[in-house]
C-alpha positions in Angstrom: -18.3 -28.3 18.7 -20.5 -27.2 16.3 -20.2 -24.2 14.4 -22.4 -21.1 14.6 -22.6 -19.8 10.7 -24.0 -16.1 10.7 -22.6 -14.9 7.3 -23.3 -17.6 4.3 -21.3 -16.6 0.6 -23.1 -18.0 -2.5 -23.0 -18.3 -6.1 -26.2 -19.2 -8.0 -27.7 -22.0 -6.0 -24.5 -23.5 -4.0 -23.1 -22.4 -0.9 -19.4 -21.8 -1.7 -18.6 -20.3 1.9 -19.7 -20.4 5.4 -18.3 -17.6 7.8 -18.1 -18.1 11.4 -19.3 -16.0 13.9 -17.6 -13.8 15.5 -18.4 -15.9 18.8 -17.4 -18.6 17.1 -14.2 -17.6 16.1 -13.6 -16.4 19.9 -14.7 -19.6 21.3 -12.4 -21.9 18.7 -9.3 -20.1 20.3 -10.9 -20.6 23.5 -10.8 -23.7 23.6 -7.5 -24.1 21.5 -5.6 -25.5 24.9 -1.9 -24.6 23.3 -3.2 -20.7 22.7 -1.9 -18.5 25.4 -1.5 -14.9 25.4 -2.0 -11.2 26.1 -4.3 -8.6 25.1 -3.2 -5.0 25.4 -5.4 -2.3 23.7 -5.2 1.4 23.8 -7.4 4.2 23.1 -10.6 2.6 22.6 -11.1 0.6 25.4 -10.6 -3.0 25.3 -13.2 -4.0 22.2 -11.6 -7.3 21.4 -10.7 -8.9 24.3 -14.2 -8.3 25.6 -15.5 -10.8 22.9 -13.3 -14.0 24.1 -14.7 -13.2 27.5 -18.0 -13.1 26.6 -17.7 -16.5 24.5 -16.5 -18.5 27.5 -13.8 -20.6 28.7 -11.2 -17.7 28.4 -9.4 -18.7 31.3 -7.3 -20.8 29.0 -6.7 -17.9 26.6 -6.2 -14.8 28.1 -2.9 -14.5 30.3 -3.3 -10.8 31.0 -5.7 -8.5 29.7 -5.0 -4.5 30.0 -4.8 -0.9 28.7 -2.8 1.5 29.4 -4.8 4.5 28.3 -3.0 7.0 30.5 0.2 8.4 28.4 2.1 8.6 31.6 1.3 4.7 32.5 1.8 4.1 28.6 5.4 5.7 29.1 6.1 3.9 31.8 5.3 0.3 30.4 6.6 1.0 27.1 9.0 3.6 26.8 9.0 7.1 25.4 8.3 7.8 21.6 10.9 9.6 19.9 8.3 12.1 18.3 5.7 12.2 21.4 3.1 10.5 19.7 1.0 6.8 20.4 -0.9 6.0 17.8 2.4 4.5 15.6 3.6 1.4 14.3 6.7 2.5 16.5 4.5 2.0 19.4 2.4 -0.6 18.3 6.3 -2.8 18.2 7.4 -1.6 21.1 4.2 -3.1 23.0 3.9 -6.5 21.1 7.8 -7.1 21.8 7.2 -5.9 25.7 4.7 -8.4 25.7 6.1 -11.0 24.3 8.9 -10.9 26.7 6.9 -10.6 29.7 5.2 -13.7 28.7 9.0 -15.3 28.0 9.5 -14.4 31.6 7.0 -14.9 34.0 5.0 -18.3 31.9 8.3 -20.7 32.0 8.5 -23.4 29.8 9.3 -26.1 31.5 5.3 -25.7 33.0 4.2 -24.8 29.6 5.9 -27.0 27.6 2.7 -27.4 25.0 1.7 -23.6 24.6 2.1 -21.5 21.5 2.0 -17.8 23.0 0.7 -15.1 21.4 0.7 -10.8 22.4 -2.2 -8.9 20.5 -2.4 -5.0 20.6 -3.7 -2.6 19.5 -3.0 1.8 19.9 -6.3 3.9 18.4 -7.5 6.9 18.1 -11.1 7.3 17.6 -13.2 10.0 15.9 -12.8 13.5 17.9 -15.9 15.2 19.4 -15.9 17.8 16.7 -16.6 14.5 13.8 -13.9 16.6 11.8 -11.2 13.4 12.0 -12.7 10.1 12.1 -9.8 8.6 13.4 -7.4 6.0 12.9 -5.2 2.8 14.6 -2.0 0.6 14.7 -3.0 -3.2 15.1 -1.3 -6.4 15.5 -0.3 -9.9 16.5 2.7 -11.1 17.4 2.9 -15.2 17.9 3.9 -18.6 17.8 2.3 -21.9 15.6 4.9 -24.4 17.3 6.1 -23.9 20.8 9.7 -24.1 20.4 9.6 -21.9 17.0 10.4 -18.2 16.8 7.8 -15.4 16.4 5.7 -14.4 13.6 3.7 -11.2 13.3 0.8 -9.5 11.5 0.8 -5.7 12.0 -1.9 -3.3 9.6 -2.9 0.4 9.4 -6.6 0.9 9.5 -9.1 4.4 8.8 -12.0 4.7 10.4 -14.8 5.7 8.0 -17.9 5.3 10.4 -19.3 8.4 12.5 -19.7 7.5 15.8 -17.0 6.4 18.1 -19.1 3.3 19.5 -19.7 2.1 16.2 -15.7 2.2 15.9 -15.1 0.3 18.8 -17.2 -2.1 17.5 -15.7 -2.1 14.2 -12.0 -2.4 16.3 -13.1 -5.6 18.4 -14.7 -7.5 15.2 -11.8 -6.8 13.1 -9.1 -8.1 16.3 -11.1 -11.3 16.1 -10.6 -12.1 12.7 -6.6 -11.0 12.7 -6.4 -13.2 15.6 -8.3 -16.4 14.5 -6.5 -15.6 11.0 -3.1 -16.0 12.2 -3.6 -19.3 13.5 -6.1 -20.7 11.6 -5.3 -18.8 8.1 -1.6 -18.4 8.1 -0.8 -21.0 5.6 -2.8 -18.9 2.8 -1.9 -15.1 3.7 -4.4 -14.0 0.4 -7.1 -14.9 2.6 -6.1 -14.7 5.7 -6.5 -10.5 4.4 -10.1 -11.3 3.0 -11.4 -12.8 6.3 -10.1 -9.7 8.2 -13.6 -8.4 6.9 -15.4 -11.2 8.2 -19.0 -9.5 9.5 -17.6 -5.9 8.5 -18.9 -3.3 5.4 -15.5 -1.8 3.3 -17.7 1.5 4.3 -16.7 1.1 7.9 -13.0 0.3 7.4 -10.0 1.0 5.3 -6.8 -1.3 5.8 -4.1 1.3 3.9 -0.9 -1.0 5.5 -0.4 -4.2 6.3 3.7 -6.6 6.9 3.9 -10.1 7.4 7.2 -11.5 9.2 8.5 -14.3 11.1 8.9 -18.1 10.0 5.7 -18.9 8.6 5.6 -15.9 6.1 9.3 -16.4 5.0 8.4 -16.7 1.8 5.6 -13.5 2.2 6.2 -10.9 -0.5 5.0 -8.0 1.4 4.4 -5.7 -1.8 2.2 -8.0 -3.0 0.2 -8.2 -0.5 0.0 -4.2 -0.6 -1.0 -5.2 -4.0 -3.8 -7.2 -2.5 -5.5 -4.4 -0.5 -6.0 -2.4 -3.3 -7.3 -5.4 -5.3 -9.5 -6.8 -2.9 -11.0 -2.7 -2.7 -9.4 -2.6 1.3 -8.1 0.7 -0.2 -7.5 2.8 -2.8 -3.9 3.3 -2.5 -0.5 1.5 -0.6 3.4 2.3 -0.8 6.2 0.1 -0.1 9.8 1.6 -0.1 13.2 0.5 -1.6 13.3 -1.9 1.1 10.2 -4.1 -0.1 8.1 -3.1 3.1 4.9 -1.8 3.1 4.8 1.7 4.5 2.3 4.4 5.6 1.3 6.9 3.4 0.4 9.3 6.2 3.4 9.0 7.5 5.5 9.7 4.5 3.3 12.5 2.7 2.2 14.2 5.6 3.1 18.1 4.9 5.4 16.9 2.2 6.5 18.7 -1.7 5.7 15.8 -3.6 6.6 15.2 -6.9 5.2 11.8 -8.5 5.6 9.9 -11.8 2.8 7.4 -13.3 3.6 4.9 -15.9 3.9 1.5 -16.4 7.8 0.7 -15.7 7.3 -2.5 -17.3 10.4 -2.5 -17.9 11.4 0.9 -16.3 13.6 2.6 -19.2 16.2 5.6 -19.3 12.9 7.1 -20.7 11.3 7.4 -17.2 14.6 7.8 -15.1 15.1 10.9 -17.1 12.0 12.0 -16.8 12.4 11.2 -13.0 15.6 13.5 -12.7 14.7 16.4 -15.1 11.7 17.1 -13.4 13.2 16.7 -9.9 16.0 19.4 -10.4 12.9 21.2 -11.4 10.6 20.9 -8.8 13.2 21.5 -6.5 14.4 24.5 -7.9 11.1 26.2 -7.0 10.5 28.9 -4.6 7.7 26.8 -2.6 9.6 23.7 -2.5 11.9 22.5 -0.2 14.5 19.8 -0.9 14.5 18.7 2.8 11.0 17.9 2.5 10.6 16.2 -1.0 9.0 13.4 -1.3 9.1 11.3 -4.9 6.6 8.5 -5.9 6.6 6.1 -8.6 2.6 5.1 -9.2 1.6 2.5 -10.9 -2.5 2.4 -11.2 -4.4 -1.0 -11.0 -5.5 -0.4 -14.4 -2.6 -0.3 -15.7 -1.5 -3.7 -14.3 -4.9 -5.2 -15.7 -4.1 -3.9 -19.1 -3.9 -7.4 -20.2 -6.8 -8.9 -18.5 -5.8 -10.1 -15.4 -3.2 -8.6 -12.6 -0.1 -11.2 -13.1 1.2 -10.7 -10.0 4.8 -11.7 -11.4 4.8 -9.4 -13.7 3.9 -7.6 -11.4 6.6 -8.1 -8.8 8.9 -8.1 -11.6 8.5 -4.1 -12.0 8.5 -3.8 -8.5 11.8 -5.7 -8.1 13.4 -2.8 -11.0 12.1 0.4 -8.8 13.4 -0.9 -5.8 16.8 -2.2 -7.0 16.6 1.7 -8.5 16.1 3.0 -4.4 12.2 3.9 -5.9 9.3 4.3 -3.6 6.4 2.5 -5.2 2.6 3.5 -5.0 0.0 1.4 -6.3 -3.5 3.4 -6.6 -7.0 2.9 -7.7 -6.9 5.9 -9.5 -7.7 5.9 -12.9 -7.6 9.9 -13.7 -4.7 12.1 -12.1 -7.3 14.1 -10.1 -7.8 11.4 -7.9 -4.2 11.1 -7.3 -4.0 15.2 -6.8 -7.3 14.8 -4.7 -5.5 11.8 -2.7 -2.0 13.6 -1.7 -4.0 16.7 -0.7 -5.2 14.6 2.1 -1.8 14.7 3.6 -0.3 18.1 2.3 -1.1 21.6 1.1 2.6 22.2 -0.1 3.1 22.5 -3.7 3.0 19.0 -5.6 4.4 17.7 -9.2 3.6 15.5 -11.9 5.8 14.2 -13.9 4.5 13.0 -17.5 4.6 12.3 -21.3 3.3 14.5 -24.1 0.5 11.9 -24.7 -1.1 11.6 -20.6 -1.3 15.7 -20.8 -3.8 15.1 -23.8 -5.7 12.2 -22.2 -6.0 14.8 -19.4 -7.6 16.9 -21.7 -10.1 14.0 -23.0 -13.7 14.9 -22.1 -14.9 11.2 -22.2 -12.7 10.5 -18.9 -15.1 13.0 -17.0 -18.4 12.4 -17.9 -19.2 10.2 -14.9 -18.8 13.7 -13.2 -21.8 15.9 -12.8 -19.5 18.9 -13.2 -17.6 17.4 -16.3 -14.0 18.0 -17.3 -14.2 21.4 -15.3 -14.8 20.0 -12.3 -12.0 17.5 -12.6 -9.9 20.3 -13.6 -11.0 22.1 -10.5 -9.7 19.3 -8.2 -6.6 19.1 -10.5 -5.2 22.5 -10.9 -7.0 24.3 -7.9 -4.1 23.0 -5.8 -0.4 24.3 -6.1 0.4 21.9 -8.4 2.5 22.0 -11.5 2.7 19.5 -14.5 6.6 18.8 -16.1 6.5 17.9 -19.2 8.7 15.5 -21.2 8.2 16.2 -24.9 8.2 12.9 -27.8 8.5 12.7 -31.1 5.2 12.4 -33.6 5.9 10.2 -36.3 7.8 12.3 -39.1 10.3 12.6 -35.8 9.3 16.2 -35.1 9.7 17.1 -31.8 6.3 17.9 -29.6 5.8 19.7 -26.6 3.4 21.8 -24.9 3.9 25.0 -27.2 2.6 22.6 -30.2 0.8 19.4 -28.8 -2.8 19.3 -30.4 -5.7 18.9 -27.8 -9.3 18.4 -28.9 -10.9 22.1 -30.3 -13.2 22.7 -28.0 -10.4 22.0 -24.9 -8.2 24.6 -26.9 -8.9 27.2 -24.4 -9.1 25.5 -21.4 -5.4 24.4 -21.9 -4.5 28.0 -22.9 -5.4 28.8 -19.6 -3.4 26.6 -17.7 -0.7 26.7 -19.7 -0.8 30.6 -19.8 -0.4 30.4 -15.7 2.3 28.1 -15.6 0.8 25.1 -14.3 2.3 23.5 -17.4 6.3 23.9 -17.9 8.4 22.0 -20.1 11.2 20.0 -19.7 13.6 21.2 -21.7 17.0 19.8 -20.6 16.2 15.9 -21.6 18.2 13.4 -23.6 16.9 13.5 -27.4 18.3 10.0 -28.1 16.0 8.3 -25.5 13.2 9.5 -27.3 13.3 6.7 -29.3 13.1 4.0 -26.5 9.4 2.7 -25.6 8.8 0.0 -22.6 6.3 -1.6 -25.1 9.6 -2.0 -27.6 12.0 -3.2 -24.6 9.5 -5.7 -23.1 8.7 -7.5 -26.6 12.9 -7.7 -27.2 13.0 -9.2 -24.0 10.4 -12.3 -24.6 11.7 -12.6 -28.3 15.5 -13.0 -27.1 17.2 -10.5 -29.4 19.4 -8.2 -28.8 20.3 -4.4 -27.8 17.8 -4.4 -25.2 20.2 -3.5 -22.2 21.5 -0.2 -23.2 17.8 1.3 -23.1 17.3 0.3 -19.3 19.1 2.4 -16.4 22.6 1.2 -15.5 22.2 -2.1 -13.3 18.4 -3.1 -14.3 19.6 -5.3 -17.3 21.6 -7.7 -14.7 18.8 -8.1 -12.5 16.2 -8.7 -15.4 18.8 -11.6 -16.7 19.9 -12.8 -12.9 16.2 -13.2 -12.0 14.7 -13.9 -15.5 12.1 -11.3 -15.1 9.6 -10.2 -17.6 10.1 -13.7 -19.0 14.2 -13.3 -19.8 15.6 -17.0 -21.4 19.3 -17.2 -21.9 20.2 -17.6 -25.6 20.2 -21.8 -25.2 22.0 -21.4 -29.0 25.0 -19.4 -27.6 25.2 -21.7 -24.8 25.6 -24.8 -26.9 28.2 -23.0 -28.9 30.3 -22.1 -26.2 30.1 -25.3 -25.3 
């Protein structure tokens, strides 16, 4: 067959990539004679099934195609939500698995001893009539590579950014395409099996904020860094995984929640930033507006700050992550370079009041005017998207070199920001932290990390109780045993 090439990547004078069409990509499954499968799509009617019909020879594809856009005929087929809802990755399961068995059930084996079955679905919302929420969607794949092998599956989180619900559905069927010929034809390299979801679409018509990998052929998937990946890759400007090492929602976690979040580099993560962590927390829960039921704590780590040294190592990487987690952390990894943008960001998903937890020295890079000056409206109108909300800085003091302690009554911010910090700090969107441990004032990651790589000693009694096993069990942040003690004992 030959291929139909609509898309063509180049650098300089060489062709470095040709992308299929999206026909093409339909018809190659097409006429793939092991693929088998299902297509069940809710809420936007049924966008990407209609391609592998329209490329031809679907017959030996498509098992059943169908949508089950009533919520009554949805209950009925797949059960009843716990919270009432259908656009969920609780629902989104619940109809790849149905699927799947039905296909187990009614295609037997023994007539079908060659096919690899797959169930695709998808449950969407698309933008309202009013245009005031542009909408959003669960979508997946659950399937096979070998006929006798378990299941693997491929679910992801997208926004809508485009105004017009055709244009969605659009978007929707181009971007079920490319999961599905991904996950047969890509699985092997997951990285780009995430870059091709794009194939033939604009970043500025869709935002892939979640994405898990599971099953047999991504065993060896670490699904925080491919969260990492969507944010590198510009997908999106932020993702969270949990203690767990699964990717999660942030809608679904921050939605109406007090949230109280803590940015550093946690490379390693020191008694330093779990005191801060705590300290702050008995703070911010001790506030009238705050309610501990409904707290929500993130640990963010900015893309910047994992490029500090050029390029992301993604084991170095994976090594902090492997710390917060062990700690029961929930990570955040965000394109945001200045705290508005992680104020503006949570204030997508709650009005309640919000806290950041920091170091003497990020309140005066705050109060830096060269971070703002891409902004028509300057350092004020950062500060307006900052402290407009009900938000509240807790600060955790340091010491300046002669060891004097400093803390917001005498840190020194540039003259002519003087004021301005008055101001805030005068209105108590600046408080103190004022029940901290003086001795780990001493302890920097910077310090920690470096006495890790050289081998010496004394490093483990700066790092939270626990963290210094794991760092030596896994030989993270580049951990050798002492070879010289080793050959002694011996």
């Amino acid at each position: 067959m030959k291929s139909i090439v609509t898309d063509i990547k180049v650098r300089g004078d060489k062709v470095i990539e040709q992308i299929p069409s999206i026909k093409d990509k339909a018809l190659r499954i097409n006429l793939n004679e092991s693929i088998y499968g299902t297509f069940a799509e809710i809420g936007a009617g049924q966008e990407t099934v209609r391609h592998f019909f329209r490329a031809g020879a679907s017959s030996g594809t498509i098992a059943k195609a169908m949508s089950a856009y009533d919520k009554d005929f949805s209950d009925a087929i797949y059960g009843v939500e716990p919270d009432g809802r259908y656009v969920t990755e609780s629902r989104l399961k619940r109809m790849l698995a149905h699927e799947t068995q039905l296909i187990e059930e009614r295609l037997k084996r023994d007539k079908h001893p060659n096919k690899i079955f797959f169930s695709y679905a998808n449950t969407v919302a698309t933008i309202d009539f009013a245009k005031q929420y542009k909408g959003h969607g669960w979508v997946g794949i659950k399937y096979q590579v070998e006929p006798d092998e378990a299941y693997n599956e491929i679910t992801l989180h997208i926004r809508f950014k485009e105004t017009d619900a055709k244009l969605q559905q659009e978007t929707l069927g181009i971007l079920g395409v490319n999961l599905i010929y991904g996950a047969f034809y890509k699985y092997e390299s997951p990285k780009k099996l995430l870059r091709y979801l794009y194939d033939h679409l604009d970043k500025d018509q869709l935002e892939i904020d979640t994405i898990n990998f599971s099953g047999p052929r991504f065993a060896e998937v670490d699904n925080r860094l491919m969260s990492l990946q969507l944010v590198k890759n510009g997908m999106t400007d932020a993702v969270m995984f949990g203690p767990d090492g699964n990717n999660i929602l942030p809608a679904a976690v921050l939605y109406k929640k007090n949230i109280l979040a803590l940015r550093g580099s946690f490379r390693p993560v020191t008694k330093v930033n779990m005191n801060m962590y705590m300290k702050s927390y008995n703070m911010f829960i001790e506030e009238k507006k705050v309610d501990i039921e409904n707290t929500f704590v993130v640990f963010e780590i900015t893309l910047s700050n994992l490029k500090a040294e050029g390029e992301i190592d993604e084991r170095d990487f994976l090594d902090r992550a492997e710390l917060l987690c062990s700690l029961g952390q929930t990570v955040m990894i965000s394109n945001f370079q200045e705290y508005y943008k992680v104020v503006e960001y949570f204030s997508n998903y709650t009005k309640a009041r919000m806290g950041l937890a920091m170091g003497v020295n990020n309140l005066v890079d705050i109060f830096d005017e060269k971070y703002y000056r891409h902004l028509s409206g300057g350092i004020l109108e950062a500060f307006g998207k900052l402290f407009y909300r009900d938000l509240k800085v807790y600060l955790y003091p340091m010491k300046d070199d002669e060891g004097n302690l400093i803390n917001s009554e005498n840190l020194k911010v540039h003259p002519r920001m003087k004021e301005l910090y008055k101001f805030f700090k005068f209105n108590g969107k600046v408080v103190d932290i004022t029940d901290f441990e003086e001795k780990n004032l001493d302890i920097f990651s910077r310090q920690v990390l470096k006495m890790i790589g050289n081998g010496e000693e004394g490093w483990e009694d700066m790092l939270p109780e626990g963290n210094a096993e794991l760092i030596k069990k896994h030989r993270l942040f580049g951990y050798q045993p002492n070879e010289s003690l080793s050959q002694t004992s011996k």
